[in-house]
C-alpha positions as CSV (number, residue, x, y, z in Angstrom):
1,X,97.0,144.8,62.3
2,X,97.4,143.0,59.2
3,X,101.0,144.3,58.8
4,X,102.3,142.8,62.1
5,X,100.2,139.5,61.3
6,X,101.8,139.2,58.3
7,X,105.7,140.0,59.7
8,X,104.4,137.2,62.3
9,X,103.7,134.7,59.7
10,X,106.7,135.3,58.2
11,X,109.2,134.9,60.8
12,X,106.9,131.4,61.8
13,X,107.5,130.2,58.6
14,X,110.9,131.2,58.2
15,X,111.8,129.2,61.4
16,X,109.9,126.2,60.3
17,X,111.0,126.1,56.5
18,X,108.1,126.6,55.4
19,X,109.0,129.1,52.6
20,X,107.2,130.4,49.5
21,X,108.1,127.2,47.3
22,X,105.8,125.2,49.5
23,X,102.9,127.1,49.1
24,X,100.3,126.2,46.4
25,X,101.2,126.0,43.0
26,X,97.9,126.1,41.2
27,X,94.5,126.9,42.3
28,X,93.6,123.2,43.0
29,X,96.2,122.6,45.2
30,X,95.5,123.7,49.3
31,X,97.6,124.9,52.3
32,X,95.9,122.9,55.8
33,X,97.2,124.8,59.0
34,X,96.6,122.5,62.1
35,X,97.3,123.1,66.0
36,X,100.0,120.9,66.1
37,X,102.4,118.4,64.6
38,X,101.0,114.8,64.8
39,X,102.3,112.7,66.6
40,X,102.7,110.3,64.3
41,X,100.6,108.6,61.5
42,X,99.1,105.5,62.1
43,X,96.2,104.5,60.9
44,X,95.5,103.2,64.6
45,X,95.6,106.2,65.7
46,X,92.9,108.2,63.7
47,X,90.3,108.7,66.8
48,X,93.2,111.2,68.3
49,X,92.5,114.7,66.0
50,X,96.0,116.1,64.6
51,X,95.9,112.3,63.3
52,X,92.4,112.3,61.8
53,X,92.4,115.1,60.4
54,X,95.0,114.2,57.8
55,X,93.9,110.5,57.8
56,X,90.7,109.7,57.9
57,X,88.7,109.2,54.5
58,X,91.9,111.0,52.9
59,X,94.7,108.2,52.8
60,X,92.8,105.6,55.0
61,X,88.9,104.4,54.9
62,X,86.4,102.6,57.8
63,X,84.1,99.8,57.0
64,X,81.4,102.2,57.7
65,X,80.3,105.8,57.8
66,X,78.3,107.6,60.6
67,X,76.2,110.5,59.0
68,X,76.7,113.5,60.9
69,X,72.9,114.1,61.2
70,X,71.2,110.6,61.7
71,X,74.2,109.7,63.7
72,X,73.5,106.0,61.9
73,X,76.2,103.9,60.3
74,X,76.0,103.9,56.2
75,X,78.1,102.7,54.0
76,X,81.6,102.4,53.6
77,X,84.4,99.9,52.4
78,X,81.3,97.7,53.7
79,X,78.0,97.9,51.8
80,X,75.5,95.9,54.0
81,X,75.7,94.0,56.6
82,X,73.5,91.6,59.1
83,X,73.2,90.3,62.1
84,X,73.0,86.3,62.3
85,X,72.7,86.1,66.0
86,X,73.4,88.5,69.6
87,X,77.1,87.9,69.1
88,X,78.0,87.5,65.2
89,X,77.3,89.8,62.3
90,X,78.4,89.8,58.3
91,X,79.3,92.2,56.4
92,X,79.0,92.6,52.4
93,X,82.3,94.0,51.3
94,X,82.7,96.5,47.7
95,X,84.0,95.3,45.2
96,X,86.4,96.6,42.6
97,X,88.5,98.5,45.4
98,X,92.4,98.2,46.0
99,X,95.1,99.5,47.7
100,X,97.8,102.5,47.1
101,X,100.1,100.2,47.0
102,X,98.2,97.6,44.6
103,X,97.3,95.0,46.7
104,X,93.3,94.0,46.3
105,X,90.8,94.7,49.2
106,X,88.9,91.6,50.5
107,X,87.9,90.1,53.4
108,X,91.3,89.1,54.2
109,X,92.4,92.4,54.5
110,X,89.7,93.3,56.8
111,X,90.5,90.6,59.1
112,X,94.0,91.4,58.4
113,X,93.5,94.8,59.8
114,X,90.9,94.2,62.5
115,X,93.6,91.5,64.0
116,X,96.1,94.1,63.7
117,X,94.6,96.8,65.6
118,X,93.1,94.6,68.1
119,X,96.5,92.4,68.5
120,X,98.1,94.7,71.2
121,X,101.0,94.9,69.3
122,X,100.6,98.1,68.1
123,X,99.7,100.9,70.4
124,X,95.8,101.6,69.3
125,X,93.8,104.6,70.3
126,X,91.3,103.5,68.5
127,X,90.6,99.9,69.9
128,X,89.5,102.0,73.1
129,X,86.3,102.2,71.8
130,X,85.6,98.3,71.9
131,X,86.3,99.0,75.3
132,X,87.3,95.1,76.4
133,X,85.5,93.1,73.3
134,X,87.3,90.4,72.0
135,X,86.6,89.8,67.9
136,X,87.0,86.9,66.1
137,X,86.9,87.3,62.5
138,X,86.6,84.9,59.5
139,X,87.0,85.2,55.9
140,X,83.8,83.5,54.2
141,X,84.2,84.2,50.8
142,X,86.2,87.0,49.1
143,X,83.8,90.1,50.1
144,X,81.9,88.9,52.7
145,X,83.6,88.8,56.3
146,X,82.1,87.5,59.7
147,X,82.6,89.2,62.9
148,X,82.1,87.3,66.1
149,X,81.8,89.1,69.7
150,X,82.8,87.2,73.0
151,X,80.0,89.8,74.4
152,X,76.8,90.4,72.6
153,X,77.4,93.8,70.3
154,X,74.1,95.5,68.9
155,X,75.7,98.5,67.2
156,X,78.9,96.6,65.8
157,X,78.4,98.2,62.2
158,X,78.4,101.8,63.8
159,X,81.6,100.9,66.1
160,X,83.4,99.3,62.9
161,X,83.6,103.0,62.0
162,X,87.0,103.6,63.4
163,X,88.3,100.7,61.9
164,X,90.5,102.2,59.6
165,X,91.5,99.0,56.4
166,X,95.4,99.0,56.1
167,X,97.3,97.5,53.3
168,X,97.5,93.9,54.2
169,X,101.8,94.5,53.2
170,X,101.4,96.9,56.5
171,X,103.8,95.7,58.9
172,X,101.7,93.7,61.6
173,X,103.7,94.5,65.1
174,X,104.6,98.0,64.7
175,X,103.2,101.3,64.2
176,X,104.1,103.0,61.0
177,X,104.2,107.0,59.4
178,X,104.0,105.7,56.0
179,X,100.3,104.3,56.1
180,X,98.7,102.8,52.9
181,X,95.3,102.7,52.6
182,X,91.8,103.0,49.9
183,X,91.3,106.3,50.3
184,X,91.1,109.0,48.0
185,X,94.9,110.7,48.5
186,X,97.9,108.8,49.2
187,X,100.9,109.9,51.5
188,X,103.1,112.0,49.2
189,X,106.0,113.2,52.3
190,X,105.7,113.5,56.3
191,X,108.6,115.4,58.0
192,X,108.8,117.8,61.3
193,X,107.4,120.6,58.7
194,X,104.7,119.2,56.6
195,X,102.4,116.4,55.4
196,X,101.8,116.3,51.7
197,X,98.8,114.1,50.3
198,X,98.5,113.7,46.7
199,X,95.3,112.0,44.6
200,X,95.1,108.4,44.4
201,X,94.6,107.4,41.3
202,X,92.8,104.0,41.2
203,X,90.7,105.3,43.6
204,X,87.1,103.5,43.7
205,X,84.8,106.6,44.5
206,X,84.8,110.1,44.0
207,X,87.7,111.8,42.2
208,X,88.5,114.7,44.5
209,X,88.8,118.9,43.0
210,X,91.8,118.9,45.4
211,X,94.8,117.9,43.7
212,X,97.4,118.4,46.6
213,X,97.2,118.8,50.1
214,X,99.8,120.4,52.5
215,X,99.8,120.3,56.1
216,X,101.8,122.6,58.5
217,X,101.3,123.5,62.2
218,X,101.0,126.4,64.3
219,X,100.0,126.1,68.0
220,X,99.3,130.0,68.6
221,X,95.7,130.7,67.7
222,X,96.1,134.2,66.6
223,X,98.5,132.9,63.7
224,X,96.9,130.3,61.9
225,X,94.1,132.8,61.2
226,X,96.2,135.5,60.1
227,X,97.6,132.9,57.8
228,X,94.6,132.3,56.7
229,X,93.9,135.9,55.9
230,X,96.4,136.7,54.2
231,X,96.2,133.8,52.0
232,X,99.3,131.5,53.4
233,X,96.9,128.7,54.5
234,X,93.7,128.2,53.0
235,X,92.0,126.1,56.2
236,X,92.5,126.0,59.6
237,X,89.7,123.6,61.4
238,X,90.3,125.4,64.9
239,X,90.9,128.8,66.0
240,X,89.9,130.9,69.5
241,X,87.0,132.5,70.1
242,X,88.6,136.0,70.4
243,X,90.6,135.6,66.8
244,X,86.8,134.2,65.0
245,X,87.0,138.0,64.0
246,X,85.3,137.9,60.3
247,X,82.0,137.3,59.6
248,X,83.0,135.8,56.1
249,X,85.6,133.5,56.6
250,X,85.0,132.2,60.4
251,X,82.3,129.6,61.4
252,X,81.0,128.4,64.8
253,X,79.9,125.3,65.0
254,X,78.5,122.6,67.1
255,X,81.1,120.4,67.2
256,X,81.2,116.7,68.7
257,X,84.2,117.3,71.7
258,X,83.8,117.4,75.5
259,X,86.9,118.7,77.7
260,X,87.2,117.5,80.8
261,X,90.0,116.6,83.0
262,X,90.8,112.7,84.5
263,X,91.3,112.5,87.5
264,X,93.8,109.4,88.0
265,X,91.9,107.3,91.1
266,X,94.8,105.1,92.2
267,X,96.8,107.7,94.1
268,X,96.4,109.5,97.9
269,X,94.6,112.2,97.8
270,X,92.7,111.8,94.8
271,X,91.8,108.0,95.6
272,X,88.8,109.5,98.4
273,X,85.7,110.6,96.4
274,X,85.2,113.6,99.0
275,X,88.3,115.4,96.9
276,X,87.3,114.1,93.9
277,X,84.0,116.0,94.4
278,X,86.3,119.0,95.6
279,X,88.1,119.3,92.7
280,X,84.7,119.9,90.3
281,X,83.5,122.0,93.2
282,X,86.1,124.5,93.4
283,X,86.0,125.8,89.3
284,X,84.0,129.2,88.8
285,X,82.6,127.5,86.0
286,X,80.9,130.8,84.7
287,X,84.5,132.8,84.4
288,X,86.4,129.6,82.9
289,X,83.4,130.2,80.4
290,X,84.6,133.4,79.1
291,X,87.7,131.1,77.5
292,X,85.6,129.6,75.6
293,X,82.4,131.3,74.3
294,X,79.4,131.7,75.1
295,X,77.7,129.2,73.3
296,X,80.4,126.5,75.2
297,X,77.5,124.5,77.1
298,X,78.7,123.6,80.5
299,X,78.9,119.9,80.9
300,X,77.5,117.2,83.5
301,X,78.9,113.7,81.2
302,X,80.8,113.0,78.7
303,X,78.6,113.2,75.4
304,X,76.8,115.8,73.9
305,X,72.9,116.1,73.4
306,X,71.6,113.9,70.9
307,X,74.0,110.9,72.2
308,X,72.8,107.9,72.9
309,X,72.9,108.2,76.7
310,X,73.4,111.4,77.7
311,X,71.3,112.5,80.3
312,X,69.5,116.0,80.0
313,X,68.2,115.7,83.8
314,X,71.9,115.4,85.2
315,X,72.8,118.7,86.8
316,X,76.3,119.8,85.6
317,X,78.5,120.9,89.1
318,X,78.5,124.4,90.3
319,X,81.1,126.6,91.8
320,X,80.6,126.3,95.4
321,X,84.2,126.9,97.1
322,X,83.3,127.0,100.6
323,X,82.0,123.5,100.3
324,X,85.0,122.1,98.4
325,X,87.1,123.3,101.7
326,X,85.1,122.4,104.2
327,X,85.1,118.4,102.0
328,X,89.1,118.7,102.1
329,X,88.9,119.6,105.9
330,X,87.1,116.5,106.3
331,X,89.5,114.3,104.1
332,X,92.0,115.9,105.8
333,X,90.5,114.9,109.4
334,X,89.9,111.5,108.0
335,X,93.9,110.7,107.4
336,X,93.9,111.5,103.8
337,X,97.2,113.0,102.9
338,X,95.7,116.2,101.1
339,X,99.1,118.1,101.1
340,X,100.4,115.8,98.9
341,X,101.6,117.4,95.2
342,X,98.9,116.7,92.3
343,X,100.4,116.7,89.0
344,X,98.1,118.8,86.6
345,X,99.1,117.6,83.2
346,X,98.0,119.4,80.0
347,X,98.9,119.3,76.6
348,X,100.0,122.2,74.2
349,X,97.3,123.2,71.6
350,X,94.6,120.6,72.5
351,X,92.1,123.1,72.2
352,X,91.9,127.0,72.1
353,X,92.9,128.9,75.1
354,X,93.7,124.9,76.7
355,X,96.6,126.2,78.5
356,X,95.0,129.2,80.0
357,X,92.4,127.2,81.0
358,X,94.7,124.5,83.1
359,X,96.4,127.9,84.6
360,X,93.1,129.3,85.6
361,X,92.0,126.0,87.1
362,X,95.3,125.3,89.5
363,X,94.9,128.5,90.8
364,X,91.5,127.8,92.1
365,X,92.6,124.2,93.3
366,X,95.4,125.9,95.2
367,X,92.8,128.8,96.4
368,X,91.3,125.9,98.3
369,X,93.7,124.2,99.5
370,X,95.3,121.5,97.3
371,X,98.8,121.3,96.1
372,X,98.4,121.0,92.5
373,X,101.5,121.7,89.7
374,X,101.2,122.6,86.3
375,X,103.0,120.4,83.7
376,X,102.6,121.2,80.1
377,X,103.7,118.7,77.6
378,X,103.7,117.9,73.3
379,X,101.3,115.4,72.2
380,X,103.6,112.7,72.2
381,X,104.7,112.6,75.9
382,X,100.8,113.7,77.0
383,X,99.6,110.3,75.0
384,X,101.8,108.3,77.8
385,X,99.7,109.7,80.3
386,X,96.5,109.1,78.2
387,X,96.2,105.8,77.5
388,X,97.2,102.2,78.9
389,X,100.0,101.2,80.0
390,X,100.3,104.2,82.3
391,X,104.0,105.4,82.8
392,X,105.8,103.6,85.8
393,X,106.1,106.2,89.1
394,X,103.6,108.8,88.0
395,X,102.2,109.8,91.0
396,X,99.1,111.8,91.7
397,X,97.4,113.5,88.6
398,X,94.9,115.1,86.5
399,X,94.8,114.9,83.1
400,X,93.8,117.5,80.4
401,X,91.7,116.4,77.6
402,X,89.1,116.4,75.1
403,X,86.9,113.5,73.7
404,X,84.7,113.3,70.7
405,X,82.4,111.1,70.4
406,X,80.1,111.9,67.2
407,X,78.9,108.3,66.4
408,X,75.4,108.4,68.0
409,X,75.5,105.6,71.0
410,X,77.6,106.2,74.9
411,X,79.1,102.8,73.6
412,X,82.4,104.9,72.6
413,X,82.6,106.8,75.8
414,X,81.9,104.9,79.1
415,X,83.3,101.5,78.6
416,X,87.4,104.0,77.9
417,X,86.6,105.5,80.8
418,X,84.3,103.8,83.4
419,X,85.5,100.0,83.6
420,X,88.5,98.6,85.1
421,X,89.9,97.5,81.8
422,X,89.3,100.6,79.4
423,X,92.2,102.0,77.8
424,X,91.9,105.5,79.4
425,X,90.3,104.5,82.9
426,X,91.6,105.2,86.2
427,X,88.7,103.4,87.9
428,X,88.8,99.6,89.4
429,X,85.2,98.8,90.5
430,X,83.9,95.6,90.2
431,X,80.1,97.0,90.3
432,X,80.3,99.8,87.8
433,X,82.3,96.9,85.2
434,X,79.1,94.9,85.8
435,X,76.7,97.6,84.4
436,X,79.0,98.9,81.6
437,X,78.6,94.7,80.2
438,X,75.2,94.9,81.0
439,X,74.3,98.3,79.1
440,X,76.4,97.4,76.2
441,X,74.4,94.3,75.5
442,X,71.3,96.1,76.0
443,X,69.0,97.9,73.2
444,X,66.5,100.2,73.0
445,X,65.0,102.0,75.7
446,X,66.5,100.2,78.0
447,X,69.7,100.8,76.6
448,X,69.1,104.2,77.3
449,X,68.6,104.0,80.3
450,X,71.2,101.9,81.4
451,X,73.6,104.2,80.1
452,X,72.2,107.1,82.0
453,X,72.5,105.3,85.2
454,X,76.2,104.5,84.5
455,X,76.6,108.4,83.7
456,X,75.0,109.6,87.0
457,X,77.0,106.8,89.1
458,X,80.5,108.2,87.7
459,X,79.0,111.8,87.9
460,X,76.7,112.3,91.7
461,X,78.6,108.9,93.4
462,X,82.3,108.2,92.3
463,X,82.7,111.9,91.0
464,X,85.1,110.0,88.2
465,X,86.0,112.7,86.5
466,X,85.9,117.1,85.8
467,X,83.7,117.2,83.1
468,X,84.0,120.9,82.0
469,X,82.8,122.1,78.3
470,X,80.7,120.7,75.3
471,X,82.5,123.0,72.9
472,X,81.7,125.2,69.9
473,X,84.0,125.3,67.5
474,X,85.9,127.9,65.6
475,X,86.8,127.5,62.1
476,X,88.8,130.1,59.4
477,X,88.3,129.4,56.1
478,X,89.6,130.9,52.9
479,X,87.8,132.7,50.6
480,X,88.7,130.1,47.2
481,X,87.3,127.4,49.2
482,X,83.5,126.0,49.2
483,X,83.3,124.4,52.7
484,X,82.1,124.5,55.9
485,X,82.9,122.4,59.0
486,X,80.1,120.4,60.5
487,X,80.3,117.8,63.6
488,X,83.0,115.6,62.3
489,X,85.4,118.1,61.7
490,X,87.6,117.8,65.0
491,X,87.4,114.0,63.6
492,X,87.9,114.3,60.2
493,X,88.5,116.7,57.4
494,X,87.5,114.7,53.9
495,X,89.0,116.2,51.2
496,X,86.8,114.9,48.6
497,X,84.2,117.3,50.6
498,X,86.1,120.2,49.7
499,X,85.0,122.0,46.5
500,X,87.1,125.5,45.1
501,X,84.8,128.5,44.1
502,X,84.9,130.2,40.4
């Protein structure tokens, strides 16, 4: 076995020129084997994982930090911060911080960055998380900067987390690959093989053990741990369940993602909630399972326990195929065009075993009736279908994906999804918009609740959306490293976290 992983790895590095010369040099310098190739790096873009991973709090740094257990925002490139009334709040900036490129961090270059991402100029995942907010932000001194909300915003300092600071020389009205940032590594070379990241000298915190880091990617499972094990690649953050095969090097873990599939609302047949509700009803939800684990938890919403929001009494949908016919009979009988093609779209190495899932899951839609078409597409073309603007003349579709939201509140889940205006909604409902705005300026209890009620509408009413899987995670690890993944990982992958053993 390890002789035919090894010829395997070979022939998969020989084709992507990824040759002995690029593998470590010296024992503080680490080989990163990812899923797939990002689609690009923009600091904009750091909430969409092949992105983050190399990204986040390596090249580019938020305002604040959410600690993985509290789920509260700490500290960042912001030290403290108040709120001065429902719609404003200031933030106390650090000090002594700069740029890769030299240039000082201030308050200018926070509002320089916040107005960039929020500018719609540059296509921005991560504004999707505001949901429709509009920021108005003012420089009051040289580290302090004010942040004013057309809509009352009670946990602004934990959604400033996925604002990533930019260089203020960072082109303003384009998306870049060369990103400059605080962070602890700078980008050293990004080409169709490999990311490199090299330490940052003047870097303000923690001097990293790491002293290069490669990236490379691999979308068969089954590779990127035998790379692993045979000492290719030191890391890879995501393997399947069925190649997590050594005790010693492979760790589950709860991680922060939910897959589920979008069903796009503005199109015959998938515009009448009856075949909406079809489509969850028609998944044997216990044998998709076995593609995932056992500890995958089946799932009724869109965050995970422990969520702000998320709503243990809401009953995840079960496999009941007899029902989900006799509900497109009655579509059917109603004029709904049910015979109409649905595009199933996926995308190559979202997640483990992703495209056996969407091939399991057309078979059952077709076993009862609808005519749904698998379409597999790279990162790039999948993001068209992810995210506003939607491409001109789609038609009918469901959409394969995975969202992580590890940041403690439903504030970063249901205003994307539920309300007319978020970036990845399908929906246009004038009542649901109304109590999205009116649980997003709630707090506390009620808060809670408000959210709950928004989850149950979209889930029992409307039937928005498949929710399938709160996932576990599956991560190889190399035996020289002194790490272990933990909630953020699918978001993040600090390397200053990393340590080397002996």
């Amino acid at each position: 076995m390890k002789r035919t992983s090894t010829r395997i790895i070979v022939g998969a590095m020989a084709i992507a020129g990824w040759t002995g010369s690029a593998l470590a040099q010296n024992a503080a310098e680490i080989n990163i084997v990812l899923p797939e190739q990002p689609a690009n790096l923009e600091p904009c873009g750091t909430i969409i994982t092949n992105v983050g991973q190399i990204l986040s709090r390596n090249v580019v740094e938020p305002l604040t930090i959410i600690d993985p257990s509290s789920g509260q925002a700490t500290a960042g490139l912001a030290t403290e911060w108040t709120q001065t009334d429902p719609n404003t709040w200031q933030f106390k900036l650090r000090g002594g911080v700069e740029f890769q490129d030299g240039a000082p961090f201030n308050a200018q270059a926070v509002k320089f960055s916040i107005e960039r991402m929020t500018s719609g100029k540059v296509t921005c995942s991560n504004i999707a998380k505001f949901g429709d907010a509009k920021l108005t932000v003012t420089a009051i001194d040289d580290l302090t900067v004010e942040i004013k909300s057309d809509t009352p915003q009670p946990i602004l300092p934990t959604l400033l987390s996925v604002i990533m600071v930019v260089s203020p020389n960072t082109p303003a009205d384009k998306a870049v690959n060369d990103p400059v940032g605080t962070g602890p590594f700078k980008l050293a070379s990004f080409n169709p093989q490999t990311v490199v990241l090299e330490p940052f000298d003047g870097y303000w915190g923690k001097k990293p053990v790491i002293t290069k880091a490669s990236y490379v990617w691999r979308p068969e499972s089954s590779i990127r741990a035998a790379m692993v094990e045979t000492g290719e690649a030191d890391l890879t953050p995501s393997i399947a369940i069925q190649d997590a095969t050594n005790a010693a090097t492979d760790f589950a873990y709860l991680n922060s993602e939910t897959t589920a599939i979008r069903i796009d609302a503005g199109f015959a047949p998938l515009d009448d909630a009856r075949i909406r509700k079809a489509l969850n009803l028609a998944i044997d939800w216990e044998g998709l399972a076995q593609l995932f684990g056992d500890d995958a938890q089946r799932a009724s919403q869109m965050v995970v326990k422990g969520i702000n929001g998320h709503d243990d009494a809401l009953a995840a949908w079960t496999f009941d195929a007899e029902q989900a016919r006799a509900l497109i009979a009655e579509a059917k009988a109603a004029g709904v065009p049910v015979d109409t093609e649905i595009e199933l779209i996926g995308r190559n190495g979202i997640y483990p075993n992703g495209s056996e899932a969407m091939e399991a899951m057309m078979a059952m839609w077709q076993d009862v009736g609808l005519n749904v078409k698998l379409t597999m597409l790279d990162v790039n073309d999948w993001l068209r279908y992810l995210q506003k603007p939607f491409p001109e003349g789609r038609g009918p579709n469901l959409l394969q994906m995975m969202h992580d939201n590890n940041k403690g509140d439903a504030a970063f889940t249901i205003p994307i999804f539920y309300t007319s205006a978020g970036s990845y909604s399908t929906m246009n409902n004038a009542g649901l918009d109304k109590d999205v705005g009116d649980a997003m300026a709630a707090t506390g209890e009620d808060r809670t609740a408000k959210f709950k009620a928004i989850f149950a509408k979209a889930h029992n009413e409307l039937a928005v959306d498949i929710p399938m899987f709160h996932m576990i995670g599956y991560t190889r690890v190399g035996p020289r490293l002194d790490w272990k993944p933990d909630i953020t990982t699918n978001s993040e992958i600090p390397l200053v976290n990393i340590g080397l053993k002996n």
